[in-house]
Each structure stands twice: as structure tokens, then as C-alpha cells.
Short mmCIF file of the C-alpha atoms (twelve columns), coordinates in Angstrom:
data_MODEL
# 
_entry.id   MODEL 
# 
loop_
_atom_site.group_PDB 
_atom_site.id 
_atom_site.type_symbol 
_atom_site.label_atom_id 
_atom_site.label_alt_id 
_atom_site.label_comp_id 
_atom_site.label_asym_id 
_atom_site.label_seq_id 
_atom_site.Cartn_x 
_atom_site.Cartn_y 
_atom_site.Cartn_z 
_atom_site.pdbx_PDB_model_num 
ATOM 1   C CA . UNK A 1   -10.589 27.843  45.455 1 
ATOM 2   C CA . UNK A 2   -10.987 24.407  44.567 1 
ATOM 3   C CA . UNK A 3   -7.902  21.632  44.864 1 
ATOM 4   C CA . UNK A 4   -7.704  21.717  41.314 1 
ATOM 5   C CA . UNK A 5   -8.050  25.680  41.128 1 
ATOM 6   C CA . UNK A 6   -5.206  26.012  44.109 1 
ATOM 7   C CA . UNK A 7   -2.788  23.552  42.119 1 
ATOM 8   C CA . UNK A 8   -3.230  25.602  39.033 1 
ATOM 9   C CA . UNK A 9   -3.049  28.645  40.581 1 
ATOM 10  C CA . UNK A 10  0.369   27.719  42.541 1 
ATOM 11  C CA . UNK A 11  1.568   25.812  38.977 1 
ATOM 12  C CA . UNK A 12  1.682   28.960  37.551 1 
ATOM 13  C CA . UNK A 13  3.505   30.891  40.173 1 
ATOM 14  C CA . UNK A 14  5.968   28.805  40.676 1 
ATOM 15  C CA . UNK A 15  6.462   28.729  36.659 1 
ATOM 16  C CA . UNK A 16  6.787   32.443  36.648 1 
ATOM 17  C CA . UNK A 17  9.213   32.345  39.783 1 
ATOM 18  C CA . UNK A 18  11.336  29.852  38.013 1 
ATOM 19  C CA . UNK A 19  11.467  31.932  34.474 1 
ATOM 20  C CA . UNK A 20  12.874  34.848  36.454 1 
ATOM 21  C CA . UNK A 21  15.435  32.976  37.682 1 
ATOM 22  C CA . UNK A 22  16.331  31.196  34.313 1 
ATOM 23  C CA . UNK A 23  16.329  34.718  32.792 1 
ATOM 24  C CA . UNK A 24  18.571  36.154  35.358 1 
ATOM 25  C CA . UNK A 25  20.787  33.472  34.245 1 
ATOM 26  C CA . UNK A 26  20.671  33.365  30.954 1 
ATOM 27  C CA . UNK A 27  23.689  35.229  29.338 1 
ATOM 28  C CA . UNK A 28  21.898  35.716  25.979 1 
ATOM 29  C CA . UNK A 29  19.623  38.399  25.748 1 
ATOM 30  C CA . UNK A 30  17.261  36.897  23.429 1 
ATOM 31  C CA . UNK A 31  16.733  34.027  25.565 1 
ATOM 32  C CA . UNK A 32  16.619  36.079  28.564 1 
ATOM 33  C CA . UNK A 33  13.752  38.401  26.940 1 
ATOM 34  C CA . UNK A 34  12.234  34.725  26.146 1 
ATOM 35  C CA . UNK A 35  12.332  33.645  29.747 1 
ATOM 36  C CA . UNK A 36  11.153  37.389  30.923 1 
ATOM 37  C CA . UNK A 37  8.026   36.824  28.845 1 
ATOM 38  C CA . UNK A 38  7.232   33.752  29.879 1 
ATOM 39  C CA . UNK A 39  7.583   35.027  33.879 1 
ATOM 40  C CA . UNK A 40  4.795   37.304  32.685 1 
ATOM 41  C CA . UNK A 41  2.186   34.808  30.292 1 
ATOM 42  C CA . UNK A 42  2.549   32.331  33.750 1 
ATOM 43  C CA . UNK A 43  1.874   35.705  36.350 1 
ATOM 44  C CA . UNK A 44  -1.184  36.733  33.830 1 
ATOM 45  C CA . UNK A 45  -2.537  32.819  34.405 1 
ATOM 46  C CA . UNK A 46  -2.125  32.882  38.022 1 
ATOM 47  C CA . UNK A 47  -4.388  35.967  38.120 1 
ATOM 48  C CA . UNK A 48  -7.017  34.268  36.000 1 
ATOM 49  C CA . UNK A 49  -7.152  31.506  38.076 1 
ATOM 50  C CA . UNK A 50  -7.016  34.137  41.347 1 
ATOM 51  C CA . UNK A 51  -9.938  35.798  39.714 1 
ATOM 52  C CA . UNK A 52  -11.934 32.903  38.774 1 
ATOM 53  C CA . UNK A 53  -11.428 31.935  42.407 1 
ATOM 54  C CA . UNK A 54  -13.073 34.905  44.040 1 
ATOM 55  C CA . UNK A 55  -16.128 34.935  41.270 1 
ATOM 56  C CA . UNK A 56  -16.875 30.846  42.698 1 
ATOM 57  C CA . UNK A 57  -17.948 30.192  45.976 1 
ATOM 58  C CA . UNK A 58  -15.063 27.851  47.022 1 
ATOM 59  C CA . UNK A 59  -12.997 30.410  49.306 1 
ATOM 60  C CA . UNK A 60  -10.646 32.618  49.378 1 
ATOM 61  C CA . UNK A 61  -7.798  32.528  46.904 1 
ATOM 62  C CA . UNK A 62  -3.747  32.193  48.431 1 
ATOM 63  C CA . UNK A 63  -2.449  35.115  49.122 1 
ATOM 64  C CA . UNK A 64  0.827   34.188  49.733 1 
ATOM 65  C CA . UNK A 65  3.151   32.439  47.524 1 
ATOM 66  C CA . UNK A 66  6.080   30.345  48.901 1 
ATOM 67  C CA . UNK A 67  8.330   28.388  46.457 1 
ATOM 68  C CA . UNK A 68  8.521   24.403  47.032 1 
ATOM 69  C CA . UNK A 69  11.704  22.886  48.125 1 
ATOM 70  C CA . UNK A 70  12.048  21.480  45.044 1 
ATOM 71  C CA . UNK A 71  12.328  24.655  43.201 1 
ATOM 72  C CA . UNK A 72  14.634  26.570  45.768 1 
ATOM 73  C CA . UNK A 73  17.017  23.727  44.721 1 
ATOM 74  C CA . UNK A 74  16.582  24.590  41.086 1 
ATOM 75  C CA . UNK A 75  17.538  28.483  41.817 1 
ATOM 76  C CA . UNK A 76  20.505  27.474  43.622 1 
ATOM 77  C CA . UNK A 77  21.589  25.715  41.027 1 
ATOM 78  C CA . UNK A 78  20.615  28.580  38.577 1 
ATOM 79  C CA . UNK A 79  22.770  30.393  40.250 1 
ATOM 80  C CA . UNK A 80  25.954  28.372  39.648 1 
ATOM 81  C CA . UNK A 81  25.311  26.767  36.465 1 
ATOM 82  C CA . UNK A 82  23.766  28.465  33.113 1 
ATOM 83  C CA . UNK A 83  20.456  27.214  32.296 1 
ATOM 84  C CA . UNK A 84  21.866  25.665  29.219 1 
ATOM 85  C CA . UNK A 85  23.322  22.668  31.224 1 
ATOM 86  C CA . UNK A 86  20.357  22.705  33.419 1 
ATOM 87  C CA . UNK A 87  17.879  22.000  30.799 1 
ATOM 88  C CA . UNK A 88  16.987  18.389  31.974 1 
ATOM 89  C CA . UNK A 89  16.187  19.893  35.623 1 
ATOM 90  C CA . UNK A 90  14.019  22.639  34.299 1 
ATOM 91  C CA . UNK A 91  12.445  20.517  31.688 1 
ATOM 92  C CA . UNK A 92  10.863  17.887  34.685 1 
ATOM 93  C CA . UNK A 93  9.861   21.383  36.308 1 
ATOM 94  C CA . UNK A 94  7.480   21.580  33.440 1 
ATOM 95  C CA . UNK A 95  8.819   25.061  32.221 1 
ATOM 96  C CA . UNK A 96  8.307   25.744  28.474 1 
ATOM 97  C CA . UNK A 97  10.711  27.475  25.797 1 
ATOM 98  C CA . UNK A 98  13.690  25.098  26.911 1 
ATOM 99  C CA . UNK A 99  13.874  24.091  23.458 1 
ATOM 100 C CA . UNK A 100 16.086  27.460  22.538 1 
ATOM 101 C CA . UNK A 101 18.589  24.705  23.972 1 
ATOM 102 C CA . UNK A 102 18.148  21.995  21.507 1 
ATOM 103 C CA . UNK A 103 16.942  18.408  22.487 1 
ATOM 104 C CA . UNK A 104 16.400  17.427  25.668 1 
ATOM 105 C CA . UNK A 105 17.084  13.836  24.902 1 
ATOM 106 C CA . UNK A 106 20.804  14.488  25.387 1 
ATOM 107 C CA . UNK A 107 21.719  14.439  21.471 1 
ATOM 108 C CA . UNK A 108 23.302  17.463  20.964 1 
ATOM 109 C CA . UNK A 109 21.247  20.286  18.405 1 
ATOM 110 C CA . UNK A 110 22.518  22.349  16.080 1 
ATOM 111 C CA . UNK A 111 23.055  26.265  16.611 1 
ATOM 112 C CA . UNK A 112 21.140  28.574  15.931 1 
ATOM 113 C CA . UNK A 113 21.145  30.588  12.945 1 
ATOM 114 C CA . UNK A 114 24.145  33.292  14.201 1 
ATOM 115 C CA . UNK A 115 23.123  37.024  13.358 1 
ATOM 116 C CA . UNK A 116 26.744  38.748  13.143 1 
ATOM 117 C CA . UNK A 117 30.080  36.939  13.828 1 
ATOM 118 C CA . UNK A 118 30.762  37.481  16.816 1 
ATOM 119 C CA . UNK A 119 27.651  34.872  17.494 1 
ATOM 120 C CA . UNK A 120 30.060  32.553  15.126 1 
ATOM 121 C CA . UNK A 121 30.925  29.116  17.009 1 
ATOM 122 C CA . UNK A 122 29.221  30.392  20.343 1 
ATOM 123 C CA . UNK A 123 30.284  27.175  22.665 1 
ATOM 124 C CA . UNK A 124 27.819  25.655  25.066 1 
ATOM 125 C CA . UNK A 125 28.859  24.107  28.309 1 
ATOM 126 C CA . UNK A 126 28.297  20.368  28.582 1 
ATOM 127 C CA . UNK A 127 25.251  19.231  30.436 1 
ATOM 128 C CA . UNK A 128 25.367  19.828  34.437 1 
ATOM 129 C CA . UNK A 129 22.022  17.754  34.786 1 
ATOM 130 C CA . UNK A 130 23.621  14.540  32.399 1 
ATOM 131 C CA . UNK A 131 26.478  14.688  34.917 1 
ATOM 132 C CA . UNK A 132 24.163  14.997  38.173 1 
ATOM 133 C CA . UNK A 133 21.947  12.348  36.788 1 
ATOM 134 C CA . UNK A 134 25.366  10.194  36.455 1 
ATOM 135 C CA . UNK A 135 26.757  10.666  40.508 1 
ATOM 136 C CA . UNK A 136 23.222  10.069  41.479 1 
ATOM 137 C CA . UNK A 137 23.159  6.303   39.910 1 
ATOM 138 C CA . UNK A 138 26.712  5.976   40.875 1 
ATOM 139 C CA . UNK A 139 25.763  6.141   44.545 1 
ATOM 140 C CA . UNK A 140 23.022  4.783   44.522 1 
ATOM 141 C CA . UNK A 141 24.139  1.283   42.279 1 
ATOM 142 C CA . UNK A 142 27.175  1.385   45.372 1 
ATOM 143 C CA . UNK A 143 24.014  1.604   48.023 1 
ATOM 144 C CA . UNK A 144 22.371  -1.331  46.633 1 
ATOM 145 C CA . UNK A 145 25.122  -3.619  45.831 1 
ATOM 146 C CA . UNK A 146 27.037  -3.632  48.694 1 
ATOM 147 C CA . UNK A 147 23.968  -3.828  50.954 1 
ATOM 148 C CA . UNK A 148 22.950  -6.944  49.794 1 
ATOM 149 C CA . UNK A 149 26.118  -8.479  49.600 1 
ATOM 150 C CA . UNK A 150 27.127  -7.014  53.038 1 
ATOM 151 C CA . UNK A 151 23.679  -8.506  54.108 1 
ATOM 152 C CA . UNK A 152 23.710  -11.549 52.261 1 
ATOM 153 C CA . UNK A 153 26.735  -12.220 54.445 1 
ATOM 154 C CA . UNK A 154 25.838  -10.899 57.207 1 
ATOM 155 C CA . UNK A 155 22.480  -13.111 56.723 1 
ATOM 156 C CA . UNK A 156 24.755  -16.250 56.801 1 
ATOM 157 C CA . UNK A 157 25.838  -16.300 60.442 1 
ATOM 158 C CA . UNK A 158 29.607  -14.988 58.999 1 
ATOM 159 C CA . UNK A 159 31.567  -13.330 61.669 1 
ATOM 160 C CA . UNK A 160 32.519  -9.435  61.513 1 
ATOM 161 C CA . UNK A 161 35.828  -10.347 59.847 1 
ATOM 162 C CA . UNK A 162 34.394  -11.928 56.560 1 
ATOM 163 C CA . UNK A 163 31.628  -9.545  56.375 1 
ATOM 164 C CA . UNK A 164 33.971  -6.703  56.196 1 
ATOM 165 C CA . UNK A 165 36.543  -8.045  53.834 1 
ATOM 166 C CA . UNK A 166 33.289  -8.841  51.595 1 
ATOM 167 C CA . UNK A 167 32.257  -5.586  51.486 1 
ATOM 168 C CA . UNK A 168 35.617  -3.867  50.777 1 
ATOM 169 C CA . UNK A 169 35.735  -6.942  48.327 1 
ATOM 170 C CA . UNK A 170 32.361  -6.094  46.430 1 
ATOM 171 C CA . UNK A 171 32.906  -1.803  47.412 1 
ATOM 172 C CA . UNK A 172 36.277  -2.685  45.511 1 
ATOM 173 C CA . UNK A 173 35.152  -4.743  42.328 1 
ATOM 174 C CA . UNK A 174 32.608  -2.629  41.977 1 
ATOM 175 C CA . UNK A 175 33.787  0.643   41.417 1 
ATOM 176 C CA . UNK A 176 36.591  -0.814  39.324 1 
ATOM 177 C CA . UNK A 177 34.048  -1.983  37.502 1 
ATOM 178 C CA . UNK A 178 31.930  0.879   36.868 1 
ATOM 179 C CA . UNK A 179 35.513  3.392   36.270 1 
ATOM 180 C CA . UNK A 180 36.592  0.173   33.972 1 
ATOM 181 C CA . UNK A 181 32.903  0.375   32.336 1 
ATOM 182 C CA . UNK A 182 32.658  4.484   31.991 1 
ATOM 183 C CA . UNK A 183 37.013  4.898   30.381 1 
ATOM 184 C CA . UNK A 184 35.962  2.213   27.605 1 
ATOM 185 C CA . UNK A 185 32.934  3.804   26.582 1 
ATOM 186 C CA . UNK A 186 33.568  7.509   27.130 1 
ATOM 187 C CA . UNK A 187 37.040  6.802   25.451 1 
ATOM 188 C CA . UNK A 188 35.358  5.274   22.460 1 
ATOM 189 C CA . UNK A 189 33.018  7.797   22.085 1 
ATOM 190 C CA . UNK A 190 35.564  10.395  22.257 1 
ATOM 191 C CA . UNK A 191 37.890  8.684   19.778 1 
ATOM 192 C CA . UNK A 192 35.034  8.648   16.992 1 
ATOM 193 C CA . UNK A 193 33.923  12.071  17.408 1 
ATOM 194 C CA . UNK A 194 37.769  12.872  16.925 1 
ATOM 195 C CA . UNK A 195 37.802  11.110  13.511 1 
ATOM 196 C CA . UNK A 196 34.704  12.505  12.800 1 
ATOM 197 C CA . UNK A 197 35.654  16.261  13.119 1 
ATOM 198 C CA . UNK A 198 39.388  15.480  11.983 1 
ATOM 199 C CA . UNK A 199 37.591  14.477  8.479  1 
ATOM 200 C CA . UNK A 200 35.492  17.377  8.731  1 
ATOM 201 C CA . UNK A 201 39.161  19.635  9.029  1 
ATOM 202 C CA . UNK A 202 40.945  17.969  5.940  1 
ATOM 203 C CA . UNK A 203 37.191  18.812  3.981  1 
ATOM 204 C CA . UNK A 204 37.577  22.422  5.598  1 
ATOM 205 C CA . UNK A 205 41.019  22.548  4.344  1 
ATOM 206 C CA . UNK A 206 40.426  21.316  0.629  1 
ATOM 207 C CA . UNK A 207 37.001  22.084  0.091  1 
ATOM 208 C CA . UNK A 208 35.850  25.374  2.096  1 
ATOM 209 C CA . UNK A 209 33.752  26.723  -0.799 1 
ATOM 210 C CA . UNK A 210 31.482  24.104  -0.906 1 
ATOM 211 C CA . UNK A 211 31.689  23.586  3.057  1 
ATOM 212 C CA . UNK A 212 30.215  27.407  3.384  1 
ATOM 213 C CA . UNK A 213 27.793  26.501  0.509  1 
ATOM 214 C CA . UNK A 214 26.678  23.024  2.531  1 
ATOM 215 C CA . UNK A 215 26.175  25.387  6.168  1 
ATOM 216 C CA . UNK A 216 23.958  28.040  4.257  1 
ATOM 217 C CA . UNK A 217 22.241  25.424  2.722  1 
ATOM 218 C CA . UNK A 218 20.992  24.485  6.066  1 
ATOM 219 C CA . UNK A 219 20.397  27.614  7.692  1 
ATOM 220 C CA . UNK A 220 17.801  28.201  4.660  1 
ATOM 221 C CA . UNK A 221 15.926  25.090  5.051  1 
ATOM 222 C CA . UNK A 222 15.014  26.803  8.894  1 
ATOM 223 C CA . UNK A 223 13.757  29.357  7.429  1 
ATOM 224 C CA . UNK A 224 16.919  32.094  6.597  1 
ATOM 225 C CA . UNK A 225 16.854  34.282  3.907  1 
ATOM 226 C CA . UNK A 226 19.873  32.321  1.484  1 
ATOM 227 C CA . UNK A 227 21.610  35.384  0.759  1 
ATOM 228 C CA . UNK A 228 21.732  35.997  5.244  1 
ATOM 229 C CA . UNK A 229 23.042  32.642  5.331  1 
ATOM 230 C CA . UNK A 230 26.180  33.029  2.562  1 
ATOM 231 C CA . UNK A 231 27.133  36.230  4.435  1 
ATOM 232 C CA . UNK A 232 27.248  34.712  7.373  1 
ATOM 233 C CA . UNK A 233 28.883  31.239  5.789  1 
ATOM 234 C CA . UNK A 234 31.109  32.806  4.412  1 
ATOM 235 C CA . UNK A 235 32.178  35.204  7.374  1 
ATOM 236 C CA . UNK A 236 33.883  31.458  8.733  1 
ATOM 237 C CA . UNK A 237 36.172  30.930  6.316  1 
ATOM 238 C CA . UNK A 238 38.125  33.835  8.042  1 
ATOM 239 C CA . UNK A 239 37.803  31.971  11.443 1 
ATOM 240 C CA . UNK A 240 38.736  28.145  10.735 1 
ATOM 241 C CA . UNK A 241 38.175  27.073  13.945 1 
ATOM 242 C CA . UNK A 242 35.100  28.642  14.629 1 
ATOM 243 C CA . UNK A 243 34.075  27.203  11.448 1 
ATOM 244 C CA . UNK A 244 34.840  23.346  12.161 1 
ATOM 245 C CA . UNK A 245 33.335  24.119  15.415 1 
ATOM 246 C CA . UNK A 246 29.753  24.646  13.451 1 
ATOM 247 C CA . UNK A 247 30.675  22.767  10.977 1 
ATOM 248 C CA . UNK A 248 30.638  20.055  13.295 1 
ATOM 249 C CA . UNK A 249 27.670  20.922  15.084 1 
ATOM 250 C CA . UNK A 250 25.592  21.370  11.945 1 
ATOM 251 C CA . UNK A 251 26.496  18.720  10.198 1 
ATOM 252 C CA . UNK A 252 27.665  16.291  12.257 1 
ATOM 253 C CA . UNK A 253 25.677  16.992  14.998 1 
ATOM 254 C CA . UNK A 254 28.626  16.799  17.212 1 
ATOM 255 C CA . UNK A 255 29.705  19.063  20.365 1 
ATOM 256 C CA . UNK A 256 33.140  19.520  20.154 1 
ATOM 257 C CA . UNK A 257 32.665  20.561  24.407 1 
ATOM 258 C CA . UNK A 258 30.897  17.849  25.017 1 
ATOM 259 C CA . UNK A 259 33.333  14.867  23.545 1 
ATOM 260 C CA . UNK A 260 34.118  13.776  27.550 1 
ATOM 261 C CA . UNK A 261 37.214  12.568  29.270 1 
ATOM 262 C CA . UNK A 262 37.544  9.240   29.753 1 
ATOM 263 C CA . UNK A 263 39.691  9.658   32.892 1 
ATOM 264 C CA . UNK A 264 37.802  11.928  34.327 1 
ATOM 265 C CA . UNK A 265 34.300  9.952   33.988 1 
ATOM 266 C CA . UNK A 266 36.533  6.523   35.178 1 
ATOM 267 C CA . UNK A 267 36.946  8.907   38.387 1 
ATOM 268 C CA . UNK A 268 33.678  10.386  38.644 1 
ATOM 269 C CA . UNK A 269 32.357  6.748   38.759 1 
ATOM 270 C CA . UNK A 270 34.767  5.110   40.593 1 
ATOM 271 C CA . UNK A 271 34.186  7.888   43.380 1 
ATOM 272 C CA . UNK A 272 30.340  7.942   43.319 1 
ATOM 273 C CA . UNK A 273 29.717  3.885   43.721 1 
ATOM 274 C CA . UNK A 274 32.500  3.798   46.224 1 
ATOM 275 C CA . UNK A 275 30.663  6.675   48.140 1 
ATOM 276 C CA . UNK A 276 27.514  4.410   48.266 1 
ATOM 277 C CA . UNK A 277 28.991  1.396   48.921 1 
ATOM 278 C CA . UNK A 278 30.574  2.552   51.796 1 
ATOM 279 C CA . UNK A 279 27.583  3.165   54.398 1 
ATOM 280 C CA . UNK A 280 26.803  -0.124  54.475 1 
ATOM 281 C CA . UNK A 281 29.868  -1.258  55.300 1 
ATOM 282 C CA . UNK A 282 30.128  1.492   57.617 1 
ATOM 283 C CA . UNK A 283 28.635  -0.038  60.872 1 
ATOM 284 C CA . UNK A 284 31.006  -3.042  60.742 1 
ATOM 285 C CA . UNK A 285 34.003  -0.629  60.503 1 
ATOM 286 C CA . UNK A 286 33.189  1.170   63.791 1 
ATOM 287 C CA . UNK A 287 33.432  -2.504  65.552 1 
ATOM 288 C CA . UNK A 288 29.877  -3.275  65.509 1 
ATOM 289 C CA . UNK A 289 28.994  -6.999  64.909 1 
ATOM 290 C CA . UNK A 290 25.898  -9.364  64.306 1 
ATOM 291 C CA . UNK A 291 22.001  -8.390  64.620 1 
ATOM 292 C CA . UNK A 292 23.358  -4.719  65.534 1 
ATOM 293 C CA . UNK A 293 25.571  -4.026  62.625 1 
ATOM 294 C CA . UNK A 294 22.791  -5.315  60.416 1 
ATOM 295 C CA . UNK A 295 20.261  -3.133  61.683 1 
ATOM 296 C CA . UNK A 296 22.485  -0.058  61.472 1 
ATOM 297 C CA . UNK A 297 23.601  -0.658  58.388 1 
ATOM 298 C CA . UNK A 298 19.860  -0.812  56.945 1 
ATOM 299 C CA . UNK A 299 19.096  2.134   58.909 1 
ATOM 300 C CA . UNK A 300 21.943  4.215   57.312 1 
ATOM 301 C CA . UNK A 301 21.289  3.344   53.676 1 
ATOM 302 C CA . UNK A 302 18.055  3.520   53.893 1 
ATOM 303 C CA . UNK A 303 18.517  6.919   55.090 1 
ATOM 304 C CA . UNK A 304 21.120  7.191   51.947 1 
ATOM 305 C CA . UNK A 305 18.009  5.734   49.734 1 
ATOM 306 C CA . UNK A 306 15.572  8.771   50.517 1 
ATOM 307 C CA . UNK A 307 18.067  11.324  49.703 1 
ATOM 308 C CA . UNK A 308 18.907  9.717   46.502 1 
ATOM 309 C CA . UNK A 309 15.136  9.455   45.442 1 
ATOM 310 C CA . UNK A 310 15.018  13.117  46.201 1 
ATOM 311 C CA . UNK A 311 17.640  13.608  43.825 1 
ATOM 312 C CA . UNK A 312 15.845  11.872  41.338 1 
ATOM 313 C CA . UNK A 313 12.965  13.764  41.748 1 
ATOM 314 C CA . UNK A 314 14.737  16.811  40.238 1 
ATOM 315 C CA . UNK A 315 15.067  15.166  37.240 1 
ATOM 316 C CA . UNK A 316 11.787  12.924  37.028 1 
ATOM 317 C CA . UNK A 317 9.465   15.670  38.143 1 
ATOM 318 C CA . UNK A 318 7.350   12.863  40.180 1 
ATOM 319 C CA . UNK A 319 6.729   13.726  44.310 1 
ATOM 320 C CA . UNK A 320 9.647   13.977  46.005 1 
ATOM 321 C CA . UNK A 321 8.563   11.957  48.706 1 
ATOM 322 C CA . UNK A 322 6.950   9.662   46.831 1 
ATOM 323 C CA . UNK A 323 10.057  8.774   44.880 1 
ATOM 324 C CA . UNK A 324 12.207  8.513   48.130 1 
ATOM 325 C CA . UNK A 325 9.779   6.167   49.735 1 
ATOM 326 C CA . UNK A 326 9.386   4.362   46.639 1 
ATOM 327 C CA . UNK A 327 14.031  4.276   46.618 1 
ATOM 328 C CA . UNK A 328 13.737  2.933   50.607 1 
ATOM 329 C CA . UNK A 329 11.360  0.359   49.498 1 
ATOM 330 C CA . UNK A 330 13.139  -0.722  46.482 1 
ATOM 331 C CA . UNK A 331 16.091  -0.956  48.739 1 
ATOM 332 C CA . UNK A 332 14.133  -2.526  51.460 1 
ATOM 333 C CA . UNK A 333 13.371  -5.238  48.813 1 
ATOM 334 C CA . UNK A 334 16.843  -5.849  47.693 1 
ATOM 335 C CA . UNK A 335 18.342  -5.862  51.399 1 
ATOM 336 C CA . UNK A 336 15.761  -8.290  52.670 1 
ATOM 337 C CA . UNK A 337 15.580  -11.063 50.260 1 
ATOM 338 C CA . UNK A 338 19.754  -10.965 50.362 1 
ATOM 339 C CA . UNK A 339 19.487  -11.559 54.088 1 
ATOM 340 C CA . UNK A 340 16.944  -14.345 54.151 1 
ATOM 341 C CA . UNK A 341 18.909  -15.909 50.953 1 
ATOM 342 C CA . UNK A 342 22.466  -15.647 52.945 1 
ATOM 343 C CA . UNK A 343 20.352  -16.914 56.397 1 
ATOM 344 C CA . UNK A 344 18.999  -19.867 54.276 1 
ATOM 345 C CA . UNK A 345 22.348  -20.667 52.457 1 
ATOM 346 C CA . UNK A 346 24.032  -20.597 56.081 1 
ATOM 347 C CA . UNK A 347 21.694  -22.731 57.634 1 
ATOM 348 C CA . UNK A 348 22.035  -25.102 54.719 1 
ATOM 349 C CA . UNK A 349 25.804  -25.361 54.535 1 
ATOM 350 C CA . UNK A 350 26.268  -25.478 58.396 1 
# 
């Protein structure tokens, strides 16, 4: 089989591995017996491509199929999390049908069109990739900016002393910074989607007629039969708070789950840069000084630098190695010209 033929070939079979997962997941049958259908479209390719194979004269299809590393990270996680709030990490696996969970984009979709009401105001979980995406910039804005300011220091001939209290200075600042950053936004956000779905209440309250009439409007224009879509519309008005909670969805296009806590994402971000901003430091901590502490420090977040561009990987779908070396470069980069800008400034001023 041919390089081309043998990526196709293992494309496919890793696509079907992944669907099974993703339906063994997936609490909702109907997206289950998507995912299940899928599994068995991608297993029908790989044979084509198997077959096509042995009628060439290129070899000897694989026989054996071994999930990448990559993907055996993506099951794990499967396994933990629904594949609703996985849907940016399967989406960079290439794997089709994800858009039974709305946009990828990180807007939040409407619902479905519910079938009976016990379907009425199904909640989603927020996002799981949004929030790994988040930790993995947090540590890896802490790796960055504390190794060129720990280097930049280092770089000018300062003595352990000062380099340490500049890092703790800049570990410090920093993830005050970023908490300070994530509470103002995250709380504004919050407090507009609260006014939002607070006016969408009193309109509930005063007006639920018309707000049924408005929700089976919608369903019809996706294609419902009208009269599907007033049984069901109306079927809320029993349930008020399953009805704002579609309500809001529909027609505001809001998540009620998915509104955030600004503590909660201050601490998230305060934790994550201070986790990266750390290892650099870390070498001067243990009482190491000068050319040595330098060198160990760059050694340890570069180190810090490949796992992070393997993290990114799950949600880029690029290499995985090729994005790590391309993180320890970048790094590299930033590290180096901080040194030679502190040596130069030391030199200067001495």
C-alpha cells in the first residue's frame, strides 16, 4: 500500500475506533445510533482502501491496527467527560456528525427540536475542552513570562537573591493579573446573561401565550410540522423553568449552564500561570546560582514547553511533535533574546 493508501487506510480506523468510543459515551440514544453508524461508514472505507491495496502492486496491506497516542488520550477522556463537552477535542480529530452538538465555535446552539417532554429543557454540561484549552494557556503564558524575566535577570550578572525575589515578583503580578483579568470579564459576562434571562422571566410571566407561539415559530422554520411544535410549546407552560431554560437557549441563544463563575475562573487562572511560572524559578529555589541555575531552569521549561505543545495538539489537530518542538522553540526564542538583552543592559549599567 502506498503512503497515501496506508494514511487513508489508518484515517479511517482510527475514525471508526474513535466513534465507538463517542457512542459508548453518548447518553442519548439517537446520537449514540449516529456515532454507531458512523463506526461502521469509516470500517466499510478502511476495507476499500484494504482491498484496493491488495488489487495494486504496492504490498501488503496493515494488518494490525494500533490507536495513536493521541487518540488513547481522547478515550480517556471519553470516558470521564460526555462527548458534548469534548466536542472541540473530537472536532481537531477530524470526526464528523459533531454538529448534533451545536457550533463548535464556542457560541452556544439552540436545542434540538424535543420529541416528548421529558426531552423539555435537557441541560448540557459546559465545555470540558473550552476549560482545558484555558489551563493550557494559563501555564504556558506563566512558562514564558517568568522565564524571560527570571532570565533577563539572571542575564544581567544579578546575584541569586534579586533573581528570586524577581521571579516571585513577576510569578506574583502575574497571576494576579490574569485572576484580576478572568473575575472582570467572566463576572460581566455573567451579569448580562442574568439580565438577559431575568427579562426573558418577567415576558414568561406576562406574556406566555405569545412566548409558546414565538418557540414553535422556530422549531417550524427547521423543518417541524407547526402543529408538533404548539404541542410541544405549549407542554412548557406547565414547567416554567424548563421553559425559560429554552426559552433562553432559543431565543437568546444563551446557556443558562454555561453563564461561568467569576471566582472560580479568577482561581482557575491564578493557579494555572502560577503553576508555569514556577519551574523557572524553580532551580534558584533549591540554592542553585549563576550559569547553573540558568541552564536548569531552561532545561526544565523547556521540558514544560513540549508537554504543553502536546496539549495543544489535542485541540489543533497538527503533529504532536511538531507542535511541541515548534512550543520549545518559541520558548527558546523568548528565553534567549531576554538573556542577551539583561547581559547587554548589565554590561551597560556596570
Amino acid at each position: 500500500m502506498t503512503a497515501p493508501g496506508v494514511d487513508s487506510w489508518y484515517h479511517e480506523k482510527e475514525s471508526a475506533w474513535l466513534y465507538l468510543r463517542v457512542a459508548a459515551a453518548e447518553p442519548d440514544r439517537h446520537r449514540r445510533r449516529l456515532f454507531e453508524q458512523l463506526a461502521a461508514a469509516a470500517e466499510e472505507q478502511a476495507v476499500r482502501w484494504e482491498q484496493a491495496a491488495a488489487r495494486g502492486a504496492a504490498g501488503a496491506a496493515p494488518r494490525v491496527f494500533t490507536p495513536s497516542l493521541r487518540a488513547r488520550i481522547v478515550a480517556r477522556l471519553l470516558g470521564r467527560f460526555e462527548p458534548a463537552s469534548l466536542r472541540a477535542v473530537l472536532a481537531a480529530m477530524k470526526l464528523r456528525g459533531l454538529s448534533v452538538y451545536g457550533g463548535l465555535s464556542g457560541s452556544i446552539a439552540g436545542h434540538a427540536m424535543p420529541t416528548s417532554l421529558a426531552e423539555v429543557g435537557a441541560r448540557h454540561r459546559s465545555s470540558l475542552g473550552g476549560s482545558l484549552r484555558a489551563a493550557v494557556f494559563g501555564v504556558n503564558d506563566g512558562l514564558l513570562s517568568n522565564l524571560s524575566l527570571v532570565l533577563g535577570v539572571a542575564g544581567a550578572g544579578a546575584a541569586r537573591g534579586y533573581v528570586l525575589m524577581s521571579g516571585a515578583a513577576g510569578l506574583l503580578a502575574g497571576a494576579l493579573s490574569m485572576a484580576a483579568g478572568e473575575y472582570v470579564s467572566v463576572r460581566s459576562q455573567r451579569e448580562m446573561y442574568q439580565y438577559q434571562i431575568a427579562l426573558e422571566r418577567e415576558e414568561l410571566k406576562e406574556y406566555p401565550e405569545e412566548e409558546a407561539e414565538e418557540l414553535a415559530l422556530i422549531y417550524q422554520a427547521r423543518g417541524v410540522e407547526l402543529e408538533q411544535a404548539r404541542a410541544v410549546s405549549r407542554a412548557l407552560l406547565a414547567h416554567p423553568e424548563k421553559a425559560l431554560d429554552v426559552l433562553a437557549r432559543e431565543e437568546l441563544g444563551l446557556n443558562p449552564d454555561d453563564l461561568g463563575w467569576p471566582w472560580r475562573a479568577a482561581s482557575a487562572s491564578f493557579v494555572t500561570f502560577a503553576a508555569g511560572a514556577v519551574l523557572p524559578l524553580a532551580p534558584f529555589l533549591t540554592g542553585l546560582a549563576g550559569n547553573t541555575a540558568v541552564a536548569v531552569s531552561a532545561a526544565l521549561t523547556g521540558v514544560a514547553l513540549f508537554a504543553v505543545g502536546l496539549g495543544l495538539s489535542l485541540f489543533t489537530g497538527r503533529d504532536a511533535l511538531r507542535s511541541a518542538l515548534r512550543m520549545v522553540l518559541i520558548g527558546g526564542g523568548a528565553g534567549t533574546f531576554s538573556f542577551l538583552v539583561g547581559r547587554a543592559l548589565g554590561v551597560a549599567i556596570s
